[in-house]
N, C-alpha and C positions, 0 to 999 in steps of 0.2 A: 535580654531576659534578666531577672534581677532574681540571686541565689537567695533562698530562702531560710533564716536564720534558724540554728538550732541551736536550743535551749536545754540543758541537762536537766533531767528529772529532781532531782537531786536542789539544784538551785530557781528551781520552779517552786519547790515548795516552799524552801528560805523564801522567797519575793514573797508567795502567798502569804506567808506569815506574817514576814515584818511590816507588809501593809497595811494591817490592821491594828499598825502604831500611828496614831495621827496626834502632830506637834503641831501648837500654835508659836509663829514669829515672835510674841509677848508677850508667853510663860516661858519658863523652866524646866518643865518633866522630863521624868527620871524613866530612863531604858530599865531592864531587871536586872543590872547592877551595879544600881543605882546612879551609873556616871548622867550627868546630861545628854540630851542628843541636841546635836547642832542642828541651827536651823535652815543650816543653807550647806550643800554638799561642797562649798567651794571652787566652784567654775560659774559662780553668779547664776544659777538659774532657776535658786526661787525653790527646787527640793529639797529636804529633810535629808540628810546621810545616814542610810541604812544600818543599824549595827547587828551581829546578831548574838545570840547571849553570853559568849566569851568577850563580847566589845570591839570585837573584829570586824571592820567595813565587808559588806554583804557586797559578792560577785555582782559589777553589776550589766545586764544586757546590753550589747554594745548596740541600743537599737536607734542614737543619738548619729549612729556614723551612718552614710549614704552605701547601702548595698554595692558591693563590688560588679561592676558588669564582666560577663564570661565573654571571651570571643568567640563570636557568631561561627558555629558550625561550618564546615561546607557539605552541605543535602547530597553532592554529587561526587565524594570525594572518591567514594570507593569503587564507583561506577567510570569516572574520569581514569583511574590505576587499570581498569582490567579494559578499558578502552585502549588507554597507553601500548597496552602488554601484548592487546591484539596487533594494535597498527605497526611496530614495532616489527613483526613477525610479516605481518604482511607485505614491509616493505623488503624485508629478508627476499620475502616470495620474489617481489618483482626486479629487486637487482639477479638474481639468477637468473630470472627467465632475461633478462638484459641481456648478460653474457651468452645467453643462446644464440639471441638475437642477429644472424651474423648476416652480412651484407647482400648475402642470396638469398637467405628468410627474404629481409627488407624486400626483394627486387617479385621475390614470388606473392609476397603480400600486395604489392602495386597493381600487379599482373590483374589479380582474383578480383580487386575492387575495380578495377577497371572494367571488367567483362560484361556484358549486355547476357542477363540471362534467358533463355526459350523459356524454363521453365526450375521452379523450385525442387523437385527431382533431379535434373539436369544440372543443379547446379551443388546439391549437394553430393553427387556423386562426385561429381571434383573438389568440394573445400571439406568435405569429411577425411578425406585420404591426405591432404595437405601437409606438409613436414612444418607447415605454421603451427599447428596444432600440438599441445604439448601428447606425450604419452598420458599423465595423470586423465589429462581428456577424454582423451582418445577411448581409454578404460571405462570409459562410463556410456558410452554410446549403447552397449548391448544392456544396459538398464531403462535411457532415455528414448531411445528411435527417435533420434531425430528428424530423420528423412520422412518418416512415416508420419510423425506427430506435425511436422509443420505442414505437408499434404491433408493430413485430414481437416486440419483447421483452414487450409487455405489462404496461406499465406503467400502472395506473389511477388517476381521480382521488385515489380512496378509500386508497390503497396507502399505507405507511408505507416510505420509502427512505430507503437510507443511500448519499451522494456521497462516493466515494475522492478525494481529492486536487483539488477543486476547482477550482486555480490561481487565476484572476482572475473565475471564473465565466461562463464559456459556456455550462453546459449548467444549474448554479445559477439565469438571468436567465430558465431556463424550464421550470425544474422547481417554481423560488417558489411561481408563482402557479399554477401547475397544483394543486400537493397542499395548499396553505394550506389551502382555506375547508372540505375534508372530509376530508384525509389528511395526512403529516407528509413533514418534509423534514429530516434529520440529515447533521450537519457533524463532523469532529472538530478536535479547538484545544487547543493547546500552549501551553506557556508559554513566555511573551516576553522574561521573563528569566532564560531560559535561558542555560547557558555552550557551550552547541552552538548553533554558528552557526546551521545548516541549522534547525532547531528556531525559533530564535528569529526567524530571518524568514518561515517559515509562520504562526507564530504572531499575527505584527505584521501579514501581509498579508492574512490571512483575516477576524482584525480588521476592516482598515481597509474593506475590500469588506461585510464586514456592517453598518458603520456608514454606507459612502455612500450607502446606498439602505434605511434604514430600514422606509418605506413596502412597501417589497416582499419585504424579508429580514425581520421580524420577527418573523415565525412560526417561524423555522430554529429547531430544536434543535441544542442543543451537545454535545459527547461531549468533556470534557476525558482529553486522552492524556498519561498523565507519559512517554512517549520515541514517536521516529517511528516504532519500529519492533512498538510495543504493540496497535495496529489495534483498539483497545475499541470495540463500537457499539452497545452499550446490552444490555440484559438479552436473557435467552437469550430465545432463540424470540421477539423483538417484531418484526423486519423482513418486507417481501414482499416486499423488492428490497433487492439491493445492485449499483450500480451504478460498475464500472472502464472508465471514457473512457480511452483513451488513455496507459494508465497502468501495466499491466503490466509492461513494460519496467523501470522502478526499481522496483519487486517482486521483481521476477530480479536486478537490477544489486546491490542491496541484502541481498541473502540475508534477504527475510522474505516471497518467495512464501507459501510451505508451512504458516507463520505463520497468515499473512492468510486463507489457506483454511480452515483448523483454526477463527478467529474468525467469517469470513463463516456457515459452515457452521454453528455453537452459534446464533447471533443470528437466522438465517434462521428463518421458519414451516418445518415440514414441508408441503412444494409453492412454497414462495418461490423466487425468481429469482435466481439471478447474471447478470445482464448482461456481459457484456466487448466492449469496440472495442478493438483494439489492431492497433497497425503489423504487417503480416505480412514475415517473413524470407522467403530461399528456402526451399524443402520440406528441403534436407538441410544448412541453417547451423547452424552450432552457436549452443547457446541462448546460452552465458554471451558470449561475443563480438558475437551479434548482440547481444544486449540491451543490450552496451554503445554502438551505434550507434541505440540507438531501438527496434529490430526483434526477433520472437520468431517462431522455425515455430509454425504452426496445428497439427500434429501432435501434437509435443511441447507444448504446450499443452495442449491437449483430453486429454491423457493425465493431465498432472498435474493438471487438475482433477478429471477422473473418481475419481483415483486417492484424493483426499481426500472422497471421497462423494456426487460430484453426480452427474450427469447429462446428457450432451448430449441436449436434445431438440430442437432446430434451429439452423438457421446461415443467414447471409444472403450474399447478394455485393450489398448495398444500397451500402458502403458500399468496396467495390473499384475501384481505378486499374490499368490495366496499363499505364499510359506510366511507373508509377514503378519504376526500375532497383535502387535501392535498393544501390549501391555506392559512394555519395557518402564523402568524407573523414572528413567533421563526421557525418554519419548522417545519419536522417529529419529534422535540426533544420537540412537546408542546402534543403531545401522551404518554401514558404508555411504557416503563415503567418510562418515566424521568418527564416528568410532566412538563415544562419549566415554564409556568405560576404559577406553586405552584398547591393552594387549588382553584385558579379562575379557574369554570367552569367545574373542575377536575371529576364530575357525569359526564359531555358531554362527555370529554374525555374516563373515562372509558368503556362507553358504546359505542365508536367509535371501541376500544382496539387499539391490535399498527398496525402498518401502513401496506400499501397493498404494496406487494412485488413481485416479478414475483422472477421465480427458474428456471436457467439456467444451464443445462450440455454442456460444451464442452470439445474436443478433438484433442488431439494434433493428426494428424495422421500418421500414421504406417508410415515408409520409403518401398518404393516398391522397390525390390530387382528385380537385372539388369536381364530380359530376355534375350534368343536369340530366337529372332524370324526363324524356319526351313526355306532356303532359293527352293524354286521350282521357276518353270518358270511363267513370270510375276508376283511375291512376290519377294519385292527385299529391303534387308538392305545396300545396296552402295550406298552411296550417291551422285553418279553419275546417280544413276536409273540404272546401268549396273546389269543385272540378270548373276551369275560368271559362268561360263562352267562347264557344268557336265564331270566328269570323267566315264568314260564309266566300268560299273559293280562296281558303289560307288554313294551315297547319301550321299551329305554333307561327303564330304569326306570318308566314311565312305565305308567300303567292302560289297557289297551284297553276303551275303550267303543263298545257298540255303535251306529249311528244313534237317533240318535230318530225314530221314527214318524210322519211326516207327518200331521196330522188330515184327514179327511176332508172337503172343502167338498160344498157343493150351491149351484147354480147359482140366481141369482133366478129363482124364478115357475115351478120344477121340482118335484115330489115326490120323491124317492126310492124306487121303488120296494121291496116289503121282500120280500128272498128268502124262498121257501120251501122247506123240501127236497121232495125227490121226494118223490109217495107211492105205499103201496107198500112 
């Protein structure tokens, strides 16, 4: 980008002025006092040298020299720092939770992945209580129900899922060992050296969460995504679930809803799941505003999912607050568990808890497999409306045969008597 010269008021007018002195190369003329003006400024280039009326050479615009260039910005500098500052802290998070980690975690974590589950109740009832599980976690379950949320949606041992947007893994620390030992668990992962911030510290923090806990993440499958907004999750038709925690919100904020729907939909089974938890708006907010505070209407939701081929086939209020207002400054992130405000008002908050959520199932549905409709008279598959001629002793082409003849039994220890006709 090339800096744009400024020129003093001041010496704007001198130019103005003294330009309307014009010297021929082969006269003489006299400036207003009286000296000559020379005909050439002295750097060979053919101008007049300006004077002005004390005989003083006139400031002149340095417009002869090549614009200095600025060095090029970086667009993402300040967004690169507050990335920094997060992963920095996040990695804080996971060296402690390391040192947790002690060699009977490890041995209890092997345990849970290895387990064949009856059923996702049955299995939650044992890795919800699990000393794998931090406290911070642990504290969130009578906001999230768990057990109850992933039963309504129908998630099974056996089920191959794919996890939108992970974070630090909350619902990851119980999905692991759920689908490990007979069903699957898909993540997606970017690259770290990336020049988009946002990218490259998804990519470092999803890393370092599947590295803290080997024991337990080691079965995840990875779905490398070249941009955040790509949504790949593996070959078409291999999922039974694709599951959005809390997460819809930057779907919308990000213009790749509609996207993501187009991908969930190709990847799902015909009869797979869309699960969604997401922050509920009022009934009449608008989407793109709310979604900037966290919040989406259920209405407008459920529209635009339908609208890309699924299916509502139920909803829950498992997972609904009516003490949350949901007019906060900061949005749903001024709630537990994030606190946006800090320690301001943080009693109000807690006792609000986290935010009211509506819980949607839908469904891709099944592909209906091509009948033929039996053609009789007037029922008719031509698209003429023509009913086709019967072939005489055939249906549908087909041979009419008559029963077969049942053979005749005779009962143990009976004769048969043998008719005779009348006589006569």
């Amino acid at each position: 980008m090339r800096r744009s010269l400024f020129i003093p008021v001041a010496a704007a007018a001198l130019l103005s002025l003294a330009c309307t002195v014009r010297t021929s190369t082969s006269s003489s003329s006299s400036a207003n006092d009286g000296k000559p003006v020379a005909s050439d400024d002295g750097r060979g280039t053919g101008k007049p040298t300006q004077k002005a009326d004390d005989g003083k050479p006139i400031p002149k615009a340095d417009d002869d020299k090549p614009a200095q260039r600025e060095k090029p910005k970086d667009a993402n500098a300040a967004q690169r720092e507050r990335m920094a500052k997060a992963l920095a802290e996040l990695e804080a998070e996971y060296k402690k939770e390391a040192e947790r980690w002690t060699p009977e975690l490890k041995a209890q974590a092997s345990k849970l992945v290895a387990t064949k589950w009856r059923s996702t109740a049955a299995a939650m009832a044992v890795i919800l209580k699990s000393p794998i599980r931090t406290d911070e976690n642990k504290s969130r379950d009578r906001f999230r129900h768990p057990r109850e949320t992933l039963v309504f949606f129908g998630i099974k041992p056996t089920h191959t899922v794919f996890e939108v947007g992970p974070g630090k893994g909350w619902w990851t620390e119980l999905l692991a060992p759920l689908l490990a030992a007979s069903g699957k668990l898909r993540i997606a992962t970017y690259d770290a050296s990336s020049d988009d911030p946002m990218m490259a510290y998804f990519a470092k923090g999803i890393q370092m969460m599947l590295d803290s806990r080997p024991e337990l993440y080691g079965k995840i499958e990875t779905v490398r995504n070249p941009a955040m907004d790509a949504f790949e999750m593996g070959e078409p038709e291999s999922l039974d679930a694709v599951m959005v925690m809390r997460m819809t919100h930057n779907l919308v904020r990000f213009k790749g809803f509609e996207k993501f729907l187009t991908e969930a939909h190709d990847t799902l089974k015909p009869g797979g799941i869309l699960a969604i938890e997401q922050h509920r708006a009022a009934a009449d907010a608008d989407p793109m505003a709310s979604a900037e505070k966290g919040y989406v209407p259920e209405k407008w939701l459920i529209e635009q999912v339908e609208a890309a081929g699924f299916k509502l086939e139920k909803k829950s209020e498992i997972n609904a607050n009516k003490k949350d207002t949901k007019d906060y400054e900061k949005g749903v992130w001024t709630l537990p568990p994030t606190y946006a405000e800090g320690d301001k008002d943080k009693a109000k908050y807690d006792a609000i808890g986290e935010s009211d959520r509506m819980t949607l199932k839908f469904i891709k549905p099944k592909k209906r497999p091509a009948t033929r409709i039996p053609t009789k008279p007037g029922l008719t598959t031509d698209p003429k409306g023509e009913t086709p001629p019967r072939e005489p002793g055939k249906i549908d082409g087909k041979e009419i045969k008559p029963p077969a003849e049942k053979p005749r039994t005779r009962e143990p220890g009976k004769v048969e008597k043998e008719t005779k006709p009348p006589a006569g």
